[in-house]
Each structure stands twice: as C-alpha cells, then as structure tokens.
C-alpha positions, 0 to 999 in steps of 0.5 A: 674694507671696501669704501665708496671712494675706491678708485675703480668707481671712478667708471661712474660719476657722482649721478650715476653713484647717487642713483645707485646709493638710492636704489639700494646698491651697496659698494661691493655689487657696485664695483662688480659692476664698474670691472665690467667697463673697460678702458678699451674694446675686447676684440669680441667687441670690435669683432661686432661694431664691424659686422653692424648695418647700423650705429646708434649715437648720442651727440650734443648741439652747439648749446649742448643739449644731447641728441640721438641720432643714427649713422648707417652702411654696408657692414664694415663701414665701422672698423676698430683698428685697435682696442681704443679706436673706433672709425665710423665712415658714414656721413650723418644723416641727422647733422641738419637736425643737430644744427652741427657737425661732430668737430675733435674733443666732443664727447659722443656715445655710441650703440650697437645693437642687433634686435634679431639676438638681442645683443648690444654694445657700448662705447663711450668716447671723444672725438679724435677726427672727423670730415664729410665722411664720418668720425673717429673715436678715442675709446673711454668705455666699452661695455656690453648691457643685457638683452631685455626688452628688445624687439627681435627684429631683422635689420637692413639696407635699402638703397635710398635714392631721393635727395634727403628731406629737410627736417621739419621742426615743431614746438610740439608733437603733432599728428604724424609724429605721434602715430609713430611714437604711439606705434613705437615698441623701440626707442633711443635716449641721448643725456649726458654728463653735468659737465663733459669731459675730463674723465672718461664718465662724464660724457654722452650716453646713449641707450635702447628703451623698449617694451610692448608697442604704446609703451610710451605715453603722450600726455597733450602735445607736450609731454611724454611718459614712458616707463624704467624697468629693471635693468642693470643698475649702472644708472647711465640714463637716469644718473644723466638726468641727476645731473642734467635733465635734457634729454633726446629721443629718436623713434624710427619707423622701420617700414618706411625710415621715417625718424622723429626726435624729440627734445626736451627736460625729463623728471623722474618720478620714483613712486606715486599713482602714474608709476603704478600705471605701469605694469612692472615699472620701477620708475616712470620718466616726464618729459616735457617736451621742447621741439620734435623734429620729423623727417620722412623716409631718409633712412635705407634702415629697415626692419622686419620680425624675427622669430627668436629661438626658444634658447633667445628667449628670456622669461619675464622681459615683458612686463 
C-alpha cells in the first residue's frame, strides 16, 4: 500500500503535491514522476549543459523575489566535472537588473534548452561559489521535461562589442516592452519555494512557457495573462505560485538581444470565461504587474527558425 507520505515525494514540496492532488494526480502516477528527479546529473545530462551557448536561471534579489535571468558563451563555458557540480564561467549580464549578485547558499534554478530539437533540461541547486566570473552549483535535482511548446529555432553568438546599457526600470509596461512581449512566441518564468532552502525542493524554479506569438495577453499597463497547457504535472511553476505568488518573466528578442523582464504576484485562475478565452488552456496565469525592466541589445544571443524533421514534430503541441 502506497501512501501520500512515502518518503520518495519528498522531490515535491507541499505546493507542488497540492496541485498535483487538485488536479487529480494520485499517489502511484506521483511517485512515477518523482523517480525521475535525480539527486544528480546522468552523464547525458552533463554531456548537454556543456554543449549549450546559452543557460536560462532563476535567481532571487535581496528581498527575494525571484528573477529570470540568462548567462551565455562559447559552448564549454558550462562544465559538470561530476554528477553533483554544475560550474557556469560567465559573467551576469542580468546583476544590474537583479540589484545583486549570486553569493554561496543561494538557491537558483537552472535551464537548459535547445529550440532547434526541442530538448531541455533541468537542475536545481545552491550555490557552493561564486566571482566576476561565474558560479558553482551544488546539484539538488536533475531532470529533463518534454519538448511541448517550444519554438524551433536555431541559436547563436554575436560578438557584442558596445559597453552594456543601463537598464531601464518602469512601474508599468510601456511602448517598447509590449511590442516585445505582444510579439513574443517564448518566454522564462522564475518562482520560487515558500521557504528556500533545507531540502532539495524548496528552491528556485525556473521554466519555458511557449505557444503561438500573442500567447501572452496584456491587459492595461499592469497586467499580463498567459495561459498553461498541459504539460508534465510536476506542477514546478504553479506549486511555486501555491506558496508564493512573486513571479519574474524574461522575454527576449532574438534579433536584436534586447531583454525585457517583468516582475510581479501571479493568480492562477483554474476555470471561468477568460480560461475558456484560451484555446486549450488548462488554466490561465494574472499577473500583476509591479516593475518591468528593458535593456536594449546587450545579449550576443541570437536566433533564427528552424525547420524541425517530420520525426521532431509532435502532433497536437499548438493549441
């Protein structure tokens, strides 16, 4: 007899297992799903972060309120010299918009993720040192995720050689930053855990969102809707949000590597009018908004379409 306090659940944190309980997750397809979070890195996976131009994380500010942000390089400049280390030498372009840097103990998540396969990955860590340079992470959680929803695309390197902006910071989304976000067919959500820290579960999550372009809704100069699909049923995001309703959003133009991000609290709304407003939406996300920060061309990130193979193309991604 297999009951909800088996200790191997202990992969999930109590927001994560009340969402999965809502949705009608029982604890047999539960624990099926926690075998595949690791306590460490299968060498396919170390084998992928250090192929990668680029790294997605999510990182908290002084007040702790979480933030997506990116590190890129020449691929290598990740390296996972064991199962449970993850070392990232690049420098944050993000640390002026964070207000901080990453110090040893933080919690931050990790992504890693090639649109032109569809394939991503994840860790979640802490923080065992960090300089100018870049960081290391203790491995708490490794696990791959499915490739709906993502963009083929093809990514790359520019040289950037102008000195990097100082990011703009507004109360609300203005003119530039909702083009970018009306345009936007991808997107990154930072949350994080009630209470970091203690067990590898409660920390920093951060995850892909993705869908046709004008999948994210503006709503006034305040507010931003944007749908969840069906997806894995780890509930990562959304059993954040249970807990703790901060949320931050990176969206980046993949022409010009302009990045906007966008705090706020989130709402999930389960049912209702406005869910049924997106098409195959299990659910939508309100957020209201509290700062949105731009910074124009300071990425040498950049992305073009890809053509998938008829064998990359999953029936039924695009609702």
């Amino acid at each position: 007899m297999v009951d909800d306090t088996d200790d191997r659940l202990a992969a999930f944190h109590a927001g994560e297992r009340a969402l999965q309980v809502r949705d009608g997750l029982d604890v047999r397809a539960a624990l099926a799903r926690a075998g595949v979070i690791r306590p460490a890195m299968p060498d396919q996976h170390r084998a992928f972060f250090q192929s990668l131009p680029c790294v997605l994380l999510g990182v908290v500010d002084a007040g702790g309120h979480p933030w997506a942000t990116l590190r890129e390089g020449l691929p290598g400049f990740i390296t996972a010299p064991d199962p449970t280390t993850l070392a990232i030498r690049a420098p944050s372009p993000f640390d002026a918009v964070v207000g901080r840097k990453a110090a040893p103990g933080d919690c931050i998540g990790v992504l890693g993720i090639v649109p032109e396969t569809r394939r991503r990955n994840r860790v979640n860590g802490t923080v065992l040192g960090a300089d100018e340079q870049g960081v290391t992470l203790r491995v708490d959680q490794s696990f791959g995720n499915c490739p709906k929803y993502i963009q083929a695309r093809v990514l790359g390197l520019t040289p950037v050689d102008a000195p990097a902006p100082s990011p703009v910071h507004r109360p609300e989304i203005a003119a530039d930053a909702a083009r970018l976000i009306a345009a936007a067919d991808t997107f990154f959500i930072a949350t994080r855990a009630g209470e970091l820290g203690g067990r590898p579960a409660a920390g920093v999550d951060i995850s892909h969102r993705g869908g046709k372009p004008g999948f994210v809704k503006i709503d006034g100069g305040h507010r931003l809707l944007f749908p969840d699909f069906p997806g894995n049923r780890f509930f990562n995001t959304l059993g954040n949000l249970h807990q703790d309703p901060r949320a931050g959003l990176l969206f980046i133009d993949f022409a010009t590597g302009s990045t906007v991000n966008v705090q706020g609290r989130a709402e999930i709304l389960w049912d209702g009018p406005l869910v049924e407003t997106f098409q195959g939406a299990l659910r939508v996300i309100a957020l209201e908004v509290d700062q949105v920060v731009t910074m124009a061309g300071h990425l040498g990130l950049r992305g073009g379409p890809a053509d998938l193979s008829p064998a990359l193309r999953l029936s039924g991604d695009w609702p």
